[in-house]
KOLRO-802738 format. One line per 10 residues: number of its first residue (from 1); their letters; for each residue x, y, z of N, C-alpha, C. Coordinates in nm, 2 decimals. Layout:
BEGIN
NUM	a	X,Y,Z,X,Y,Z,X,Y,Z  ... .
***
This chain:
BEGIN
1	xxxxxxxxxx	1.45,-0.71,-0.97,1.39,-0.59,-1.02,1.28,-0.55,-0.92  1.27,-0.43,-0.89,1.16,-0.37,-0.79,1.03,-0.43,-0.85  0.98,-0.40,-0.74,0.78,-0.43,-0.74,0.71,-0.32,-0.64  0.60,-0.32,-0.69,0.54,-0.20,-0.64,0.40,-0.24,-0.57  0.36,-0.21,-0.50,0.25,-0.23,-0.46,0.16,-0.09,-0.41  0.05,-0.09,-0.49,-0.03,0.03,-0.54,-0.15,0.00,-0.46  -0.18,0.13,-0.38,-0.31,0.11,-0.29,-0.39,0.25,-0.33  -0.54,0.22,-0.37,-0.62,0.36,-0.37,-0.74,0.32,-0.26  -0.74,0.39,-0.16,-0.79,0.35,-0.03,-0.86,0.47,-0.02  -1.01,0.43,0.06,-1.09,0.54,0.10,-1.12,0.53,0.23 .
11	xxxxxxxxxx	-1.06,0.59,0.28,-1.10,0.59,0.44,-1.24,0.58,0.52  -1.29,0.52,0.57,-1.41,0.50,0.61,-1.47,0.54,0.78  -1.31,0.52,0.85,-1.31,0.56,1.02,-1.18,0.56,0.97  -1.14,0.69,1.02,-1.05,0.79,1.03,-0.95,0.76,1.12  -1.03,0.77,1.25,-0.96,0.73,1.40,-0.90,0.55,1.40  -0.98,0.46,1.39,-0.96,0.35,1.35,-0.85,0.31,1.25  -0.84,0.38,1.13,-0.73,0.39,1.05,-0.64,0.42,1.13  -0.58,0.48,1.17,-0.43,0.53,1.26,-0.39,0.41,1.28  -0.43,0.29,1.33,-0.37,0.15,1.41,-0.36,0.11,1.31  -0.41,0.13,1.20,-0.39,0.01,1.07,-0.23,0.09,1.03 .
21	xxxxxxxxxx	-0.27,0.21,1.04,-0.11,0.29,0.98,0.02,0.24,1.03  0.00,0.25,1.19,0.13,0.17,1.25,0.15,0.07,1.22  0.05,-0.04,1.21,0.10,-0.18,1.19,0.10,-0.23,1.05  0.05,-0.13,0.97,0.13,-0.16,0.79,0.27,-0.10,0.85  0.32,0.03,0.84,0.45,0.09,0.90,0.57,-0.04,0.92  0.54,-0.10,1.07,0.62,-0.16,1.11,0.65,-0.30,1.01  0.47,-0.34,0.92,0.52,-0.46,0.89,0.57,-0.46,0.74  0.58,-0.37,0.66,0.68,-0.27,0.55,0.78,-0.33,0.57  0.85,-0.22,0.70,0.98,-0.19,0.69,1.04,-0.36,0.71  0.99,-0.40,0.78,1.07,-0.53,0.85,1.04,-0.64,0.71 .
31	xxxxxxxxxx	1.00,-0.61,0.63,1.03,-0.67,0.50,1.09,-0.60,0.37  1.17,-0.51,0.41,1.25,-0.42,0.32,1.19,-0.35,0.20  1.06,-0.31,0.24,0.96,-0.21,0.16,0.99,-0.07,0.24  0.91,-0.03,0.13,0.93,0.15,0.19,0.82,0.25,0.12  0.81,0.33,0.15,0.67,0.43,0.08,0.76,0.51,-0.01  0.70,0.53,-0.12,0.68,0.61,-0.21,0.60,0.68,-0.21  0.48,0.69,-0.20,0.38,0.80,-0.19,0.31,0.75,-0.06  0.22,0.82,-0.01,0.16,0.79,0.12,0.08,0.94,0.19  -0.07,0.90,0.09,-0.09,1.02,0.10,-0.10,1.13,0.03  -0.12,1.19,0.09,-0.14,1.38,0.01,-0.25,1.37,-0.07 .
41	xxxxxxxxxx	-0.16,1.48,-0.14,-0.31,1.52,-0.30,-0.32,1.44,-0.39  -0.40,1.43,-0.47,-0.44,1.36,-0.57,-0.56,1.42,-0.66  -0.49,1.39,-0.78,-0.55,1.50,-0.90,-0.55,1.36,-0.99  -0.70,1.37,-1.01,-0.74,1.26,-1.14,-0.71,1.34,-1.25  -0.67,1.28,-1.36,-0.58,1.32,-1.49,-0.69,1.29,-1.59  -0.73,1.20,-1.57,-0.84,1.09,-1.67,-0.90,1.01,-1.58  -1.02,0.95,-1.62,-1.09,0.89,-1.56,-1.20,0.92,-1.45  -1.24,0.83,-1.39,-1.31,0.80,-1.29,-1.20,0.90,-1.14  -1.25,0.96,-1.04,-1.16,0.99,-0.95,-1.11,0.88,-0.86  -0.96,0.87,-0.81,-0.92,0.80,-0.76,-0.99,0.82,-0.59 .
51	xxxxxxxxxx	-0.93,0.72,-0.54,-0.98,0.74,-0.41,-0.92,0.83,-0.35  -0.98,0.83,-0.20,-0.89,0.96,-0.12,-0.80,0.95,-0.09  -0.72,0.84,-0.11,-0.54,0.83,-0.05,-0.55,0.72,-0.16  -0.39,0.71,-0.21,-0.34,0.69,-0.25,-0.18,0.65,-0.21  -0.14,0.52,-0.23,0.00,0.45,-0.16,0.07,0.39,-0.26  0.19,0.43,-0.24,0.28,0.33,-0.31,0.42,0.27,-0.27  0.45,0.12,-0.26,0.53,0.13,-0.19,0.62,0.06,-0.27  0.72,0.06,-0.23,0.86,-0.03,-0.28,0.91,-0.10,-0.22  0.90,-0.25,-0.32,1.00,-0.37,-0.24,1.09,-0.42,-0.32  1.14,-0.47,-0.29,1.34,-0.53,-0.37,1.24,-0.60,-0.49 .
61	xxxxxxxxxx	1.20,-0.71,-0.46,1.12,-0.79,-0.60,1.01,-0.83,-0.56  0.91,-0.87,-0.67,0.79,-0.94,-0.62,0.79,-1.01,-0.56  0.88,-1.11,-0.53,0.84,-1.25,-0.46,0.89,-1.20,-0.29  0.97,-1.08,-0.29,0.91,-1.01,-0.12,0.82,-0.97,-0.13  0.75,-0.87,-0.19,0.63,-0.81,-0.20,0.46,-0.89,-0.19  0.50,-1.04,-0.23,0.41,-1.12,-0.21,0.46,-1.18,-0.05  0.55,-1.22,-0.01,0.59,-1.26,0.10,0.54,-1.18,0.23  0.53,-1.02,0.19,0.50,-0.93,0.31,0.33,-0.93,0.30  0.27,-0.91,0.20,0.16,-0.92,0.20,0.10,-1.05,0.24  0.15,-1.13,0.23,0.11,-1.26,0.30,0.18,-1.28,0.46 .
71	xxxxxxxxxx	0.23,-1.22,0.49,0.27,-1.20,0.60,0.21,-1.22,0.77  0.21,-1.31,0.86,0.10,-1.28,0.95,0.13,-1.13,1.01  0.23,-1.04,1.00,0.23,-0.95,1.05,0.14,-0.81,0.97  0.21,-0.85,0.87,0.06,-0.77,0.75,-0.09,-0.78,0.74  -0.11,-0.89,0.75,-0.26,-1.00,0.74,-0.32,-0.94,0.85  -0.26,-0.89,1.01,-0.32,-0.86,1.10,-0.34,-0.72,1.05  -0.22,-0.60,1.03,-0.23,-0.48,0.97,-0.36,-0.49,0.86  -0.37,-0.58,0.79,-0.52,-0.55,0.63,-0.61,-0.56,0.70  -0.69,-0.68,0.83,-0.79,-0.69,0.86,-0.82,-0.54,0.92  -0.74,-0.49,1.02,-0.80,-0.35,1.04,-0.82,-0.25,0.96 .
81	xxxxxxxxxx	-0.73,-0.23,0.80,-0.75,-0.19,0.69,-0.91,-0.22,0.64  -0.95,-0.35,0.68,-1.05,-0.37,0.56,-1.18,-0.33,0.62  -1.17,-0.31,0.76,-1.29,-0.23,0.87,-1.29,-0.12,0.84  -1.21,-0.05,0.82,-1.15,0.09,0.85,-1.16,0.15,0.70  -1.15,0.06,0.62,-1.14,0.13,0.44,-1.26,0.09,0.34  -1.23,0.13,0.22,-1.29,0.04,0.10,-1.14,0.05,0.03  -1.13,0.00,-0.05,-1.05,0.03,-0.19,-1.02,-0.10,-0.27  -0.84,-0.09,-0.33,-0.82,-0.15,-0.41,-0.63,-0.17,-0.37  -0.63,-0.30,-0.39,-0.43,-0.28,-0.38,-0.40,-0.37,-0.50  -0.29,-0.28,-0.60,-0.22,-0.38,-0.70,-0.10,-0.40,-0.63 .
91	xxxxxxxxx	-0.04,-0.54,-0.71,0.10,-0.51,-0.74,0.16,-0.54,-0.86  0.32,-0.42,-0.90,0.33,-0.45,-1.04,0.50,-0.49,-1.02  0.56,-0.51,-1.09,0.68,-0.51,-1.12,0.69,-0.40,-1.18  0.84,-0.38,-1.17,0.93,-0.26,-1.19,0.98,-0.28,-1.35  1.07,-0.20,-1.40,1.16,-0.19,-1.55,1.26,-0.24,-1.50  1.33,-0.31,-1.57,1.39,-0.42,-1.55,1.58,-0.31,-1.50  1.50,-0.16,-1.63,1.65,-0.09,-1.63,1.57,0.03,-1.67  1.60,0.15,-1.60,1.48,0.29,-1.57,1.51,0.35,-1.69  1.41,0.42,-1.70,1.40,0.45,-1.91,1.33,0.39,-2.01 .
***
């Protein structure tokens, strides 16, 4: 069953971010995730406002989704995220069967 991994990220250096973008990018794909959102608008519904970006990605099941994130190719990708940002990343599991 899919897993999701949910990022509400505020950018903090702009230019600095870009290198974090490439090397989440490459370390994603090479663990068979992919974006779902990435970016754009964002319209708080309820609540508190989300941050300025907003990510969502998709991986086959949690236990890649924990594998990529533990990843030394990701680990290198977060540290420049965590200079470069503030935020928040979940991960959830999917419906088992959509509906």
């Amino acid at each position: 069953m899919a897993a999701y991994v949910i990022a509400e990220i505020t950018v903090t250096d702009a230019e600095g971010y870009e290198s974090y973008k490439l090397l989440a990018e490459e370390s994603i794909h090479a663990h068979g995730g992919r974006y779902l959102v990435r970016g754009g608008t964002v319209d708080s519904l309820e609540g508190a406002p989300a941050g300025a970006r907003i990510v969502v990605l998709e991986f086959p099941d949690l236990e890649t989704a924990r594998s990529w994130y533990r990843s030394d190719d990701y680990q290198a990708a977060a540290r420049a995220r965590q200079v470069t940002s503030t935020g928040r990343l979940f991960l959830a599991e999917g419906l088992s069967t959509p509906g």
